[in-house]
Structures are given as C-alpha cells and as structure tokens.
Phi, psi and omega in degrees: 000149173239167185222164194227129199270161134237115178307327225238014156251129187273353196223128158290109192276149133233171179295142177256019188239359177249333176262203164264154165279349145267034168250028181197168195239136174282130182248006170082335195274156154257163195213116182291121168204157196267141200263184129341325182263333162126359218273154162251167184187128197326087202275188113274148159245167183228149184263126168208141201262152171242173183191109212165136175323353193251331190179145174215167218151168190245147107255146157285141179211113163355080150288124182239180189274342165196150179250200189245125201337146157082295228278127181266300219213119198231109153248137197262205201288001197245006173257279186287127159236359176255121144283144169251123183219177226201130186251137155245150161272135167235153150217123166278168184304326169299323197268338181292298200300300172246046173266295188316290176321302193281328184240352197077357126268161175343145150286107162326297188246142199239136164302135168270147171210142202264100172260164181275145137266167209255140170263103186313000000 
C-alpha cells in the first residue's frame, strides 16, 4: 500500500477501496472534516493497526471512498508529526512570463518548495 504524510491534515483518512471489512473495526463514531475545496463532510471513523516508516500502532482513521490515485493511507498530522519531505524546484507561469518580460529569456533562479511524497 502506499501512503502519503500530509502536514496539513488534522484527521488520518484511509480508502474503503483498498481495504477489506476485515482489515479495520466501525468504531460507530464520526468525525467532521474540511477537504480541500472547502466543503465539510461527515467521516466514519475506524480502528485500523498500521505498520509503516512513519508510524506503527492501533489507530483512529477517517473512512472515505477515495484518496487521490495510488494512495491507501493519507496520514495527517494526529498519526505523525515528522514530516517527510522532498525539496523541488517549481516556476510558474507568472515567474516565467516575468522574467521572460524584463530579460527576454528564461528564469534562472527558481523558488523552493517543500512537497510530500507518497511512501511505499
């Protein structure tokens, strides 16, 4: 399975499309949390044991119905608190575009940003 740390999650999800009903117990309760788009929305949550470089362990974890392709397990921040990360270079179009405007060429020096990666 693979799993993806997000810092920037306060509730660990995992997928009901990757497990089985036996690999985790309906703990009955639910747990409200905010997506990305903004929108909330009602979880079950589940008793599921992990086992994995980040963290091992019984946990409560959100079930939803999809993760983002590949992703088994989005451990947010109440499983984990060290992130694991990976530095990239990005440039965007605004910085291309006004680079491009001042020299006529290309942008050289690029902002850094720290993205997650998914963990095997």
């Amino acid at each position: 399975m693979k799993i993806l740390r997000d810092t920037g999650a306060l509730q660990s999800l995992v997928s009901s499309n990757v497990l089985t009903n036996d690999d985790y117990v309906i703990t009955g309760e639910r747990r409200l949390i905010r997506g990305i788009t903004g929108d909330v929305v009602s979880v079950p949550l589940v008793e599921l044991t992990v086992e994995c470089q980040l963290c091992t362990g019984t946990y409560l974890c959100g079930l939803v119905s999809t993760l983002p392709v590949g992703i088994a397990l989005l451990v947010g921040n109440d499983l984990c608190s060290d992130p694991v990360v990976a530095e990239v270079n990005v440039v965007t179009r605004s910085m291309t575009a006004a680079k491009a405007n001042t020299t006529g060429r290309k942008p050289h020096l690029i902002h850094r940003v720290k993205i997650f990666r998914p963990m095997k």
